[in-house]
TORVOVO-112239 format. One line per 8 residues: number of its first residue (from 1); for each residue x, y, z of N, C-alpha, C. Coordinates in steps of 0.02 Angstrom, whole numbers, m for minus. Each point is the difference from the previous one (the first is absolute). Layout:
N
NUM = X Y Z X Y Z X Y Z | ...
//
This chain:
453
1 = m1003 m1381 m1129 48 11 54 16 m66 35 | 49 3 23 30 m74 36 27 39 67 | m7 m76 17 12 10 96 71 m21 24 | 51 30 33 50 m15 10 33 1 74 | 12 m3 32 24 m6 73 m42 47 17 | m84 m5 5 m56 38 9 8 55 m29 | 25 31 m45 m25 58 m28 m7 m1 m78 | m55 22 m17 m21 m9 m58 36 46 m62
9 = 11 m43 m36 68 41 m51 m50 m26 m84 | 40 53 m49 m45 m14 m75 35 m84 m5 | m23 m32 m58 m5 m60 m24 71 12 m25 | 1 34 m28 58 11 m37 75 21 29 | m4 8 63 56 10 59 16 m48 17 | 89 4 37 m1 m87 23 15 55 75 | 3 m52 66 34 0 57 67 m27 2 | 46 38 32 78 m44 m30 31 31 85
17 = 48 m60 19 45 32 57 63 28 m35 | 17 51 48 62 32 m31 67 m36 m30 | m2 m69 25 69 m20 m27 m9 m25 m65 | m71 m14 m9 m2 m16 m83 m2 33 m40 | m22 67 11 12 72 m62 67 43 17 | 51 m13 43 57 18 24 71 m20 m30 | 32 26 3 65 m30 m42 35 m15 66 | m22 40 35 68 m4 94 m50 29 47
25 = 6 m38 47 m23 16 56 44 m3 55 | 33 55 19 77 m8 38 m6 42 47 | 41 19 50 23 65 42 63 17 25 | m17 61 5 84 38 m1 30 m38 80 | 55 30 12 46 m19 65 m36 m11 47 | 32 m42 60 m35 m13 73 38 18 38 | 65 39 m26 59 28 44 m30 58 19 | 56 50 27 m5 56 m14 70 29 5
33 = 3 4 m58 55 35 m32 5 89 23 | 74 11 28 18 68 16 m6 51 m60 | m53 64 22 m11 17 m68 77 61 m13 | 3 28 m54 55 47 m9 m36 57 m26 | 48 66 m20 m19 73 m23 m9 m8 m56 | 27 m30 m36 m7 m12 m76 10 m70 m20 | m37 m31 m82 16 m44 7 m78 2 m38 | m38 m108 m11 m50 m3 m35 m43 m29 53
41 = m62 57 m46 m85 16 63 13 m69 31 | m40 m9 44 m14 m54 50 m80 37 23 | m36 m55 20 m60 m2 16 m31 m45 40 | m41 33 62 m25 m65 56 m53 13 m15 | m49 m34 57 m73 15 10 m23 64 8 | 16 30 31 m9 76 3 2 52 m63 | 24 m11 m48 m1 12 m56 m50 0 m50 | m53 m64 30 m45 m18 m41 m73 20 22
49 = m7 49 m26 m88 22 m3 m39 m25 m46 | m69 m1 33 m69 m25 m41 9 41 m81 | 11 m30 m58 16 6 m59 65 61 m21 | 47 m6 36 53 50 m5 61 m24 69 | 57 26 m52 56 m18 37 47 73 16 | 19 6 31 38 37 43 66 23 m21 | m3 m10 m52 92 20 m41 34 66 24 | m22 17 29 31 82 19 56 m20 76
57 = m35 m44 45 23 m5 55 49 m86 1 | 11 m26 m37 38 m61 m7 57 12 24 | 22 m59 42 65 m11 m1 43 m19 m56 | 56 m3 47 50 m31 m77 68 m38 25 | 15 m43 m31 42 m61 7 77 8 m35 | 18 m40 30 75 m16 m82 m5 m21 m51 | 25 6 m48 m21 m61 m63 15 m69 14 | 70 m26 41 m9 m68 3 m43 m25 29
65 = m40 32 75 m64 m35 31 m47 25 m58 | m24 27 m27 m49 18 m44 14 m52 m46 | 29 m26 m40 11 m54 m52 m7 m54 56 | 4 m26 27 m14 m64 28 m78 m13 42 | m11 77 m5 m88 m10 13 m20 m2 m59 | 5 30 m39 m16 m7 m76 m3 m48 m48 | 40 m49 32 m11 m72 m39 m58 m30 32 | m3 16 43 m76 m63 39 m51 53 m15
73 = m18 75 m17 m50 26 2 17 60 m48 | m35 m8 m47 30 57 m58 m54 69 m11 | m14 27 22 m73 50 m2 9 29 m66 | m52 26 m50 35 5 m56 m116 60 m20 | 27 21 m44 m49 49 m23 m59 m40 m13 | m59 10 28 m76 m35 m6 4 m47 36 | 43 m34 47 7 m48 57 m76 25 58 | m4 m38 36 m51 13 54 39 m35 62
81 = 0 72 52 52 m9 83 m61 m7 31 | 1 m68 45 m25 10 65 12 m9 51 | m8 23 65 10 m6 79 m15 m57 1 | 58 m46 45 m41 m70 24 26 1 73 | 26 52 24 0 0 93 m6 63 10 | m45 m7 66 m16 72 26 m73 29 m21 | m5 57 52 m66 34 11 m13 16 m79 | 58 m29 m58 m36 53 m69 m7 m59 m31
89 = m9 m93 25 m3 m19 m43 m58 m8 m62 | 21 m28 m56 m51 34 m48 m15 29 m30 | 53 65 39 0 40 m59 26 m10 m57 | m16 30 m70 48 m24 m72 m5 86 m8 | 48 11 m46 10 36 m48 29 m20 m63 | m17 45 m58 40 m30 m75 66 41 m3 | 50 m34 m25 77 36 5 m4 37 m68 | 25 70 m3 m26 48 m48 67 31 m17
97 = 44 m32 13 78 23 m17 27 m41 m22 | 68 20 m47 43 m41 m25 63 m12 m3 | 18 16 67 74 m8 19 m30 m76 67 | 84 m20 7 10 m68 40 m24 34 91 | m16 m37 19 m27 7 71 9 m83 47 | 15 37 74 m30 m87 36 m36 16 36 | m21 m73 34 m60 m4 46 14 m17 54 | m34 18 64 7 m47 55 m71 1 33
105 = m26 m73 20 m65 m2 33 m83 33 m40 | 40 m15 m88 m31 8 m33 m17 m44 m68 | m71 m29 6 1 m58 m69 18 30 m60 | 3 m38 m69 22 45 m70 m53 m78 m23 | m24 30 m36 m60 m26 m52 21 8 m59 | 3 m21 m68 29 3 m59 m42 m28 m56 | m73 35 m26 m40 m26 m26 10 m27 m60 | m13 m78 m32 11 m14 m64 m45 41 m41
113 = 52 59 m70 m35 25 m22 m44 m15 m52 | 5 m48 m7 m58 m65 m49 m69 3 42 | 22 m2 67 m76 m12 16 12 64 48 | m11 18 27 3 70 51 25 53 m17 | m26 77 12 15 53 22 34 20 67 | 32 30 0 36 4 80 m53 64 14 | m23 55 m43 m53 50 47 m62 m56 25 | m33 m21 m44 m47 m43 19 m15 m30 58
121 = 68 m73 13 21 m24 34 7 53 81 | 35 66 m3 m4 27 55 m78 58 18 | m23 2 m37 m54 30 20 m54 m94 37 | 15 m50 m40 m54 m50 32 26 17 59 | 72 m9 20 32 m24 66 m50 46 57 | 12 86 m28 m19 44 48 m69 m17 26 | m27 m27 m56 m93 m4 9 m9 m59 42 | 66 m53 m2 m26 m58 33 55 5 76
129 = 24 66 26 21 m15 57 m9 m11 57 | m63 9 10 m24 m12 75 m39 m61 m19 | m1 m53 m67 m16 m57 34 47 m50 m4 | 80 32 m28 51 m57 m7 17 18 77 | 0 47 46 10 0 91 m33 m32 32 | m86 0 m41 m41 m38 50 20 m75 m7 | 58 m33 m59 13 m56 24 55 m31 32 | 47 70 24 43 m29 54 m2 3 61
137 = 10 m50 40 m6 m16 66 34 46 26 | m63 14 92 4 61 37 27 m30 39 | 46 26 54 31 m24 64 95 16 m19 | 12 m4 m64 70 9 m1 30 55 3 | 64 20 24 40 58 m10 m43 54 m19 | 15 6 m85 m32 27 m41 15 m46 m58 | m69 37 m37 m19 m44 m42 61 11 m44 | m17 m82 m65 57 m7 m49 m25 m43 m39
145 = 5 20 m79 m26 m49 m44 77 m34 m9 | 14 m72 m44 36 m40 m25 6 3 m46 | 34 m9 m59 m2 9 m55 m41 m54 m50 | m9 m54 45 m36 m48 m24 m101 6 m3 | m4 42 62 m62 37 2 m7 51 m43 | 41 45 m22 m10 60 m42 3 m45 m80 | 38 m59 m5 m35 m19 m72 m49 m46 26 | m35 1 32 m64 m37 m7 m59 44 12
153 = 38 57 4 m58 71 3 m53 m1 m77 | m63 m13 19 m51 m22 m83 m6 78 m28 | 18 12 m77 m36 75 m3 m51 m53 m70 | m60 65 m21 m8 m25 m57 20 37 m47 | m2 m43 m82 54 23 m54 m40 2 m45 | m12 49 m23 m34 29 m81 55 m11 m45 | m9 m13 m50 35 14 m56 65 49 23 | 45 20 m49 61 23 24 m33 67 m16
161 = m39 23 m77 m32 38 m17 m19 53 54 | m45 m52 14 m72 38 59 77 3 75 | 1 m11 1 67 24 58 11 57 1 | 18 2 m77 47 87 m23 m47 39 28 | m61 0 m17 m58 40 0 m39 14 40 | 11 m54 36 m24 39 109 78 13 16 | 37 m13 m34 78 36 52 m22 63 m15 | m2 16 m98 14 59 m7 m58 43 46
169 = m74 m9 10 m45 23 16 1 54 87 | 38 m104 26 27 42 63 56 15 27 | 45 7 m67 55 54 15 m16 71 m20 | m45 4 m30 m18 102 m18 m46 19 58 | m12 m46 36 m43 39 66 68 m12 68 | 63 m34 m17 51 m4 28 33 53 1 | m10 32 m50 55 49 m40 m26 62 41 | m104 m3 m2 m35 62 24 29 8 68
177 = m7 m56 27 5 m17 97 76 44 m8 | 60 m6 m33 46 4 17 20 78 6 | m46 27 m71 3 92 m8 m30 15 59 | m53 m28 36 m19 26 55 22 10 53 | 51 m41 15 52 m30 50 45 71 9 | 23 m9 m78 59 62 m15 m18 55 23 | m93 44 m18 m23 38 0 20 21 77 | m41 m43 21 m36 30 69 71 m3 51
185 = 57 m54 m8 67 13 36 26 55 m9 | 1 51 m64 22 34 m44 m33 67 58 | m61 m1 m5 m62 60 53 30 4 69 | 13 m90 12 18 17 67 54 24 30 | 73 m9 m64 52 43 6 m23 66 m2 | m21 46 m23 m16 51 0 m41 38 53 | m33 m17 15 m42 m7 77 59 1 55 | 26 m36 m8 48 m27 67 59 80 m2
193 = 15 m2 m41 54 81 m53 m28 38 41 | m85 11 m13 m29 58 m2 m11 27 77 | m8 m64 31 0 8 91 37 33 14 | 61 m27 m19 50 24 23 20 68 15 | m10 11 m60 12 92 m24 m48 38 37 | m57 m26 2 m44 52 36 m11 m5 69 | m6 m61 14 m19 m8 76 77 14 33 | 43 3 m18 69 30 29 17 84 m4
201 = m23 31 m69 m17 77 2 51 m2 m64 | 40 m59 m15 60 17 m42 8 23 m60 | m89 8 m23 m42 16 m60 m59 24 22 | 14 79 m8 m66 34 1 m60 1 m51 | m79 6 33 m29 m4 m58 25 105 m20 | m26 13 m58 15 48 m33 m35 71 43 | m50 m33 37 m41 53 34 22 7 89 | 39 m31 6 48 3 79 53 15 m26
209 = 26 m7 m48 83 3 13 39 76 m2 | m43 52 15 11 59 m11 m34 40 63 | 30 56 34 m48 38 51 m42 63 m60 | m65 m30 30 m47 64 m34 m36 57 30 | 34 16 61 m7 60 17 72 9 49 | m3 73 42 43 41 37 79 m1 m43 | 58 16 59 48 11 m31 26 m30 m48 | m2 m63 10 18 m72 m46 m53 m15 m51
217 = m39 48 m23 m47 m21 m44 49 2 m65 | m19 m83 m47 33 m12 m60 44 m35 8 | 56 5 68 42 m56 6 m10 m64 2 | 44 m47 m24 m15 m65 24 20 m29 65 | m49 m22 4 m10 m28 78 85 m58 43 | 33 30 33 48 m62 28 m19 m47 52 | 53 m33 13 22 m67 47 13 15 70 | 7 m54 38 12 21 80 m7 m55 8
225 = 71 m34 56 15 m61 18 m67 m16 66 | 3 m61 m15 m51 m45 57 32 m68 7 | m46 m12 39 25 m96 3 m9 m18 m53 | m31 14 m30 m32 m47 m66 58 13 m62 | 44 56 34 38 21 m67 m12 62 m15 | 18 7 m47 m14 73 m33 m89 21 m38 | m27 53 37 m85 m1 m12 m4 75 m34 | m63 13 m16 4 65 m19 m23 35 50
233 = 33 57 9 m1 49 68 m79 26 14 | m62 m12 m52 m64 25 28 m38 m66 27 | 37 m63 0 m32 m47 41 19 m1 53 | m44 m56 44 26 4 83 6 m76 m12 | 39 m21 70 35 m77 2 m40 m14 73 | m64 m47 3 m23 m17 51 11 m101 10 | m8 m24 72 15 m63 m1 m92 m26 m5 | m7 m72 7 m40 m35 m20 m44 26 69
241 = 38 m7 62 m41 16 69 m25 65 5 | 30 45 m31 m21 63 m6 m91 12 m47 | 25 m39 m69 m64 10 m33 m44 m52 16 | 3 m36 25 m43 m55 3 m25 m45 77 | m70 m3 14 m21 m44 42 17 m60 m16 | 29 m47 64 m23 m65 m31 m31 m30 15 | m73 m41 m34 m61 m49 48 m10 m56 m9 | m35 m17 45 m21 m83 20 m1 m39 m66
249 = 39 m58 8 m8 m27 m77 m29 m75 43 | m40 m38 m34 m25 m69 m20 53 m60 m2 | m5 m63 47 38 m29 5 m14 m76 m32 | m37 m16 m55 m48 m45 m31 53 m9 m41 | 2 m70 m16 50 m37 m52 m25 m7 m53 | 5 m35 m62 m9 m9 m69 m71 m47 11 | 6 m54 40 m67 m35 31 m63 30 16 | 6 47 27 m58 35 14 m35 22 m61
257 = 11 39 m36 m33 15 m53 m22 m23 m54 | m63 43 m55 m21 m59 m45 m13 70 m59 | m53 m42 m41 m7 59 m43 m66 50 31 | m48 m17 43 m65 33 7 33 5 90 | m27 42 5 m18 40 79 m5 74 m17 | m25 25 76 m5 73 m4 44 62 16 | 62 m31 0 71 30 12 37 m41 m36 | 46 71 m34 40 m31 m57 75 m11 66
265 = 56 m2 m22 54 m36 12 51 7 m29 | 64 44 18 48 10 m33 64 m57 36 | 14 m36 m48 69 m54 18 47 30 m15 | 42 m13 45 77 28 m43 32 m49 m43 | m32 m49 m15 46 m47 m66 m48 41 m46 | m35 31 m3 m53 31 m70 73 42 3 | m14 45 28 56 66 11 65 m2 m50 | 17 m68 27 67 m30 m40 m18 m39 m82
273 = m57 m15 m15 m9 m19 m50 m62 15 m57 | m35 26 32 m57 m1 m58 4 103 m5 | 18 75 49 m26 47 m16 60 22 15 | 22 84 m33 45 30 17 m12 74 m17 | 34 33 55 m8 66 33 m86 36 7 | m39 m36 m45 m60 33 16 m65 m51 10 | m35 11 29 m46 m72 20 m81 33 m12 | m38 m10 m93 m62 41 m17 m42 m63 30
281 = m27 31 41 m47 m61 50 m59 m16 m48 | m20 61 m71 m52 m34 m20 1 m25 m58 | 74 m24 m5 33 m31 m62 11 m88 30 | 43 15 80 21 m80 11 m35 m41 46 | 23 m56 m47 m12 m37 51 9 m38 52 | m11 22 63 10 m13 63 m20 m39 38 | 38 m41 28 m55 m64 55 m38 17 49 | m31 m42 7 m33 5 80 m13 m10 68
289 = m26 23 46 m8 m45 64 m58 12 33 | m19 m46 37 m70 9 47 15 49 63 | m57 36 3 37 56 66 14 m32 46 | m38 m75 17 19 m27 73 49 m15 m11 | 59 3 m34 55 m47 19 49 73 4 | m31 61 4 64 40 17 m15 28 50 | 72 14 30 m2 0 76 8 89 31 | 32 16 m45 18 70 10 65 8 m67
297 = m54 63 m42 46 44 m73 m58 64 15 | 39 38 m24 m39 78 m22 m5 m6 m79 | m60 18 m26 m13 28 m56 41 25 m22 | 7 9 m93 29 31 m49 m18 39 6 | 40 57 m23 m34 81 m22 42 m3 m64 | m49 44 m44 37 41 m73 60 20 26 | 59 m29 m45 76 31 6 31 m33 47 | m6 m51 36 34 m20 58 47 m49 m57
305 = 39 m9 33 74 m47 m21 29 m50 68 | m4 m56 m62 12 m76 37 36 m42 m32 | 52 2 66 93 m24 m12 8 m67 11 | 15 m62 m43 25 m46 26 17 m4 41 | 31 m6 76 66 m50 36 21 m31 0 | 19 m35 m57 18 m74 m23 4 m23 m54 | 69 7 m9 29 m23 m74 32 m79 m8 | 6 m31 m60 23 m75 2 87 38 m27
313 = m16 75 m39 65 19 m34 m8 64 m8 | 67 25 m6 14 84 15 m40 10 m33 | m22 m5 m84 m37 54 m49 m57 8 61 | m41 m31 32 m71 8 22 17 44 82 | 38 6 32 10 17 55 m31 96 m23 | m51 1 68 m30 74 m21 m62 16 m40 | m7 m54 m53 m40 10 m42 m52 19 24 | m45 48 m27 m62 38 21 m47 13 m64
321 = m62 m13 44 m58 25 m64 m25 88 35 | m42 24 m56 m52 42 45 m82 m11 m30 | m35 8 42 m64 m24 m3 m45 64 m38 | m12 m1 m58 m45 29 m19 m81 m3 m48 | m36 27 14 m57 m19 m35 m47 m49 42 | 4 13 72 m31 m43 62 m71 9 m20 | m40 51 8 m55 22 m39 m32 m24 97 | m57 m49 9 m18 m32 38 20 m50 34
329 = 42 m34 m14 17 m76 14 41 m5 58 | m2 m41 43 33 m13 43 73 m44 8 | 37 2 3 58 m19 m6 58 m4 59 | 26 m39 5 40 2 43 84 m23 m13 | 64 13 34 46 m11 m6 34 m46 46 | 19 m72 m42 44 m54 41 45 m10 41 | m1 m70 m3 92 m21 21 54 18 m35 | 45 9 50 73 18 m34 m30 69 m22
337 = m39 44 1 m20 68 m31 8 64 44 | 40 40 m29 m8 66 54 m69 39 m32 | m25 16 42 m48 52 m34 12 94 m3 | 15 38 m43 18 54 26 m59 65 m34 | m11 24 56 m35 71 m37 11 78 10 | m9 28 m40 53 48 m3 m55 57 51 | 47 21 67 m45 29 40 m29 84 m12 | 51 29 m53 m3 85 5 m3 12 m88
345 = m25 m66 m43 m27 7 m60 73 28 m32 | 82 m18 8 38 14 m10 2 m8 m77 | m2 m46 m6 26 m33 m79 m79 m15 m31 | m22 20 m81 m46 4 m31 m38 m76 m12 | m46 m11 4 m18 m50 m43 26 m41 m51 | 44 m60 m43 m6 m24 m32 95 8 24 | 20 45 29 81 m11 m8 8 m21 43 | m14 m20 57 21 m44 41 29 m83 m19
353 = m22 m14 m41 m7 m68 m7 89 m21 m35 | 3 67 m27 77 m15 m31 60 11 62 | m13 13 40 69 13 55 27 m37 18 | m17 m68 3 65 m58 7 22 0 m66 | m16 32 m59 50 m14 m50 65 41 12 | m7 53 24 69 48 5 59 m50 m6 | 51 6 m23 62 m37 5 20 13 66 | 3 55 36 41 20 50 m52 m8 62
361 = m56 m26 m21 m55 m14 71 14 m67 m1 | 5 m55 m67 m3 m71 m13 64 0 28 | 45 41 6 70 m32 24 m1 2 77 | m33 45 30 5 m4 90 m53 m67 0 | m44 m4 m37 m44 m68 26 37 m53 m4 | 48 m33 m40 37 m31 m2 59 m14 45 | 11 58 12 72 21 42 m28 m40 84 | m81 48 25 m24 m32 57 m33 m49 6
369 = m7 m48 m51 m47 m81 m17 44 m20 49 | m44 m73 43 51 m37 28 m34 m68 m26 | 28 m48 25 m18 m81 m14 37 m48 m51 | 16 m31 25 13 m58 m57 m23 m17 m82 | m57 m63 12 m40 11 m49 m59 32 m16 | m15 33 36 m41 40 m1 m10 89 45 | 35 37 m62 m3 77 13 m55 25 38 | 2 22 76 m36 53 m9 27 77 29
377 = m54 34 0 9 75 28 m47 4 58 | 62 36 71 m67 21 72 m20 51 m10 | m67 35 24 m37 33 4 39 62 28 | 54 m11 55 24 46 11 79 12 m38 | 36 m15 m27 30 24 m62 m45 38 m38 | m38 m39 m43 m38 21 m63 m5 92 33 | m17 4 60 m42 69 30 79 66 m10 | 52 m12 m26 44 30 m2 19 8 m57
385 = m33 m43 m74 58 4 m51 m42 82 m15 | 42 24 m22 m27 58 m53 m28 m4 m72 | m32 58 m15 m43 m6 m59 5 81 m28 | 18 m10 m72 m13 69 m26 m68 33 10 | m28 42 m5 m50 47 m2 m5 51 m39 | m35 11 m68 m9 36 m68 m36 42 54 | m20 78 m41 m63 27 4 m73 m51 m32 | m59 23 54 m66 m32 m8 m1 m10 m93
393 = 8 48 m44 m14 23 m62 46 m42 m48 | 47 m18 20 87 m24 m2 m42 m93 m15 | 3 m16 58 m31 m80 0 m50 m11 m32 | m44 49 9 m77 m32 m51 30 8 m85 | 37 51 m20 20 m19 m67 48 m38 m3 | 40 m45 31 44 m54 m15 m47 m60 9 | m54 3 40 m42 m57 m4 m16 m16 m38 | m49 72 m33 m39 m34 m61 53 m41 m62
401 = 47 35 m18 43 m15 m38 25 m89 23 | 23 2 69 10 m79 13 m49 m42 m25 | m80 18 29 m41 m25 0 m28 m31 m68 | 11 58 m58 m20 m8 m70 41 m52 m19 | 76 1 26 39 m54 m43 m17 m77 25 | m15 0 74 m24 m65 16 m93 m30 m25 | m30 53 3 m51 m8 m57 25 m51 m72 | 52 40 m10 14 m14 m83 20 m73 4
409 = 47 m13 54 48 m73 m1 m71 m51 22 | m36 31 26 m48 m54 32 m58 m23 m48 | m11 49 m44 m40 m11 m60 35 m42 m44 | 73 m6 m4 33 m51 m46 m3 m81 25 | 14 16 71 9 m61 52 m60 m42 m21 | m62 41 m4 m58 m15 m18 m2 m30 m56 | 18 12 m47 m8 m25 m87 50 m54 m4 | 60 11 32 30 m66 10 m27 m56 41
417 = m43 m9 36 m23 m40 35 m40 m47 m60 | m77 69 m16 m30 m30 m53 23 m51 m81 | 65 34 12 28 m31 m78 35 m64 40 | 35 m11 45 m10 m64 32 m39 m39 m5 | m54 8 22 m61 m38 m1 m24 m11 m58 | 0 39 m31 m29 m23 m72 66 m39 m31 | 40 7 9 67 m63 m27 m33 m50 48 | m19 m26 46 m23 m60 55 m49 m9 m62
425 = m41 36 m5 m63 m31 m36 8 m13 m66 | 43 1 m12 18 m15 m108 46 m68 26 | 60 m6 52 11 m62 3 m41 m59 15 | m54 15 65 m61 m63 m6 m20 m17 m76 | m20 70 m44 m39 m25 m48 69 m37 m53 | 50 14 m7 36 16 m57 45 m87 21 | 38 m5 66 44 m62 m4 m74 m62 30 | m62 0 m6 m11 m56 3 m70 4 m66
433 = 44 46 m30 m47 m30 m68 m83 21 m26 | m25 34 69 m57 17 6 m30 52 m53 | 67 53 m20 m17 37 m66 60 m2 m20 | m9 m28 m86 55 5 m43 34 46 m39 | 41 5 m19 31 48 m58 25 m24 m56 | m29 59 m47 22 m41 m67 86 20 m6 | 40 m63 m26 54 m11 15 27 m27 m88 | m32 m9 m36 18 m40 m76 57 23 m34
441 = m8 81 1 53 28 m33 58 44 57 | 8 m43 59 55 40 31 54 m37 m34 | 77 26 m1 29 m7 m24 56 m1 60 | 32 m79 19 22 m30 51 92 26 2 | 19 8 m59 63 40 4 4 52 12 | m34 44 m23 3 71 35 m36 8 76 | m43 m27 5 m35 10 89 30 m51 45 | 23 m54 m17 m6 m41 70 72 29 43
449 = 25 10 m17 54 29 52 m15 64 32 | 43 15 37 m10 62 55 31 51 m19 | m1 57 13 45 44 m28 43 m2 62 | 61 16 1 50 22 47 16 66 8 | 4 5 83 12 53 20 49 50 8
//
């Protein structure tokens, strides 16, 4: 093994900067060109995700501005795009299409195919992005590589062979990551469908949608206008102040807490990012705080529900968990947090947690948000919007059913994580050489290119 800008690479590898295994190292426009309805893709930074590009949402240009970006920057099938301004710089993706495109505020890499792979080449990039950031200087704007820095970016270079053969390796766990992607977006459309229909009444399950006793026994069950719209006539339409106490919440910032104390800690940036509609206390994980530093919160109880006040953007305005599976533990509810508990055991266990999904509840939260950049909802609004109300029997079977499908998406969420990680751990071993692949008989015309999409 040999030693190369400190990291130890086989004997048989060289270290090379990008402009010497590159045919072009260029970038698209510094204008910004007026985009049009039709016309050829166009592409900024925003476009460009960690190993994937965004072709669905592109702009699009004229042909004469498109040909005159096109001479200084030609993107072309097995090319490698990267960000060189902005919060994404660094990122690369490999271009996987084969129609003409431009760029703006985006590098184009053009690997010589004598010596480079363009998968190769963009999987090193991904593996080496947080230390080509750690070498640009902090204090500016935002950050920005040069094009003169991005070819002096070092990867190391196996054979063209052995290239094919960690591309191909970690493009079939690319391919896995990506079915999973599909999968579980795919669940969550369906989920999202399925709210709808039920937690609105607009889809009965098979065992409500009919009266089974007195005069109306056998009929199917009708409608009856409310605020909410049109409901089914055996529910009732109560507001938030009606079903719900609201209590002392915790006024402790992100500072206060750690991972160990003897009170857990609900944030509302968790709220907004890490759990949704249901919160299994003996599944997550939750921060902490020392009791001395709280001043006054009431305890969790099983089933209580806890509302953001504070959104950065409409999707989150409202958002609510519900707390279940407390068992013993002590817990309490934050800043920016309403805490609500349901005083007359109105609504069942486990369905609570979906009621800011309603379309027609998410639309009054929206309607009464106030603030600039930052949405919230008062305590006394919130105490007025209305809320459907199933029978007791009604909600616990739409729960479980919710509940099973977020089970299901969360068990995927899960396996996608792991197959992540195990792609992290085949690139340590795989782009610095640490374990090899036999590579003798790949066959460089048929694999080294990409397939197009």
């Amino acid at each position: 093994m040999s030693q190369a800008t400190k990291q130890v690479i086989p004997d048989d590898w060289d270290v090379e900067n990008i402009s010497s295994i590159a045919s072009k190292v260029t970038d698209g426009t510094h204008d910004t060109p007026r985009p049009v309805k039709e016309g050829v893709p166009f592409f900024t930074a925003i476009h460009i995700k960690e190993n994937s590009i965004d072709y669905g949402s592109c702009y699009y240009l004229p042909q004469k501005i498109h040909d005159e970006i096109y001479k200084r920057c030609n993107p072309e099938l097995g090319d490698v795009l990267m960000v060189n301004i902005g919060a994404g710089t660094a990122t690369t993706a490999l271009v996987t299409v084969n129609y003409h495109f431009s760029l703006k505020n985006v590098a184009l890499i053009k690997p010589n195919d004598q010596k480079l792979d363009g998968r190769y080449l963009n999987q090193s990039l991904i593996f080496k992005r947080e230390s080509v950031l750690e070498t640009l200087s902090s204090g500016g704007a935002q950050p920005f590589l040069s094009l003169t820095q991005i070819g002096q970016i070092k990867v190391p270079v196996p054979q063209l062979q052995e290239q094919i053969a960690i591309a191909n390796a970690l493009s079939d766990v690319d391919a896995l990551l990506g079915e999973l992607d599909k999968l579980i977006a795919k669940k969550q459309a369906i989920k999202t469908a399925t709210m709808q229909q039920l937690l609105t009444g607009k889809t009965r399950l098979p065992q409500f949608a009919t009266y089974t006793d007195g005069d109306k026994q056998g009929q199917t069950k009708g409608t009856q206008p409310s605020e909410l719209g049109e409901t089914p006539e055996d529910w009732e339409v109560k507001t938030y102040g009606e079903i719900f106490t609201f209590l002392t919440t915790a006024t402790n910032s992100r500072s206060d807490l750690s991972e160990s104390g003897k009170v857990g800690y609900i944030h509302y940036g968790d709220i907004h990012t890490k759990w949704d509609n249901l919160l299994n206390v003996s599944k997550a994980n939750i921060p902490h705080i020392s009791q001395d530093k709280i001043t006054s919160a009431i305890l969790l109880k099983e089933g209580d529900v806890i509302m953001a006040d504070a959104s950065e953007d409409y999707d989150g305005i409202g958002k609510s968990i519900e707390v279940l599976n407390l068992s013993e533990k002590k817990i309490i509810s934050g800043l920016h947090t309403f805490l609500l508990r349901d005083k007359n055991d109105v609504f069942a266990n486990g369905f609570k947690g979906y009621l800011h999904t309603i379309v027609a509840v998410k639309a009054i939260f929206d309607r009464l948000a106030t603030g600039l950049k930052v949405y919230g909802l008062s305590k006394a609004n919130l105490k007025d919007v209305p809320l459907p109300v199933p029978p007791k029997e009604e909600q616990t079977a739409i729960a479980t059913i919710l509940s099973d499908m977020d089970e299901e998406i969360q068990a995927l969420q899960q396996r996608l994580s792991k197959t992540r990680q195990i792609k992290q751990g085949m690139m340590q071993e795989l782009l610095t050489g640490k374990t090899r692949l036999p590579f003798d008989k790949v066959d460089t015309k048929s694999q080294g290119e990409p397939h197009a999409d």
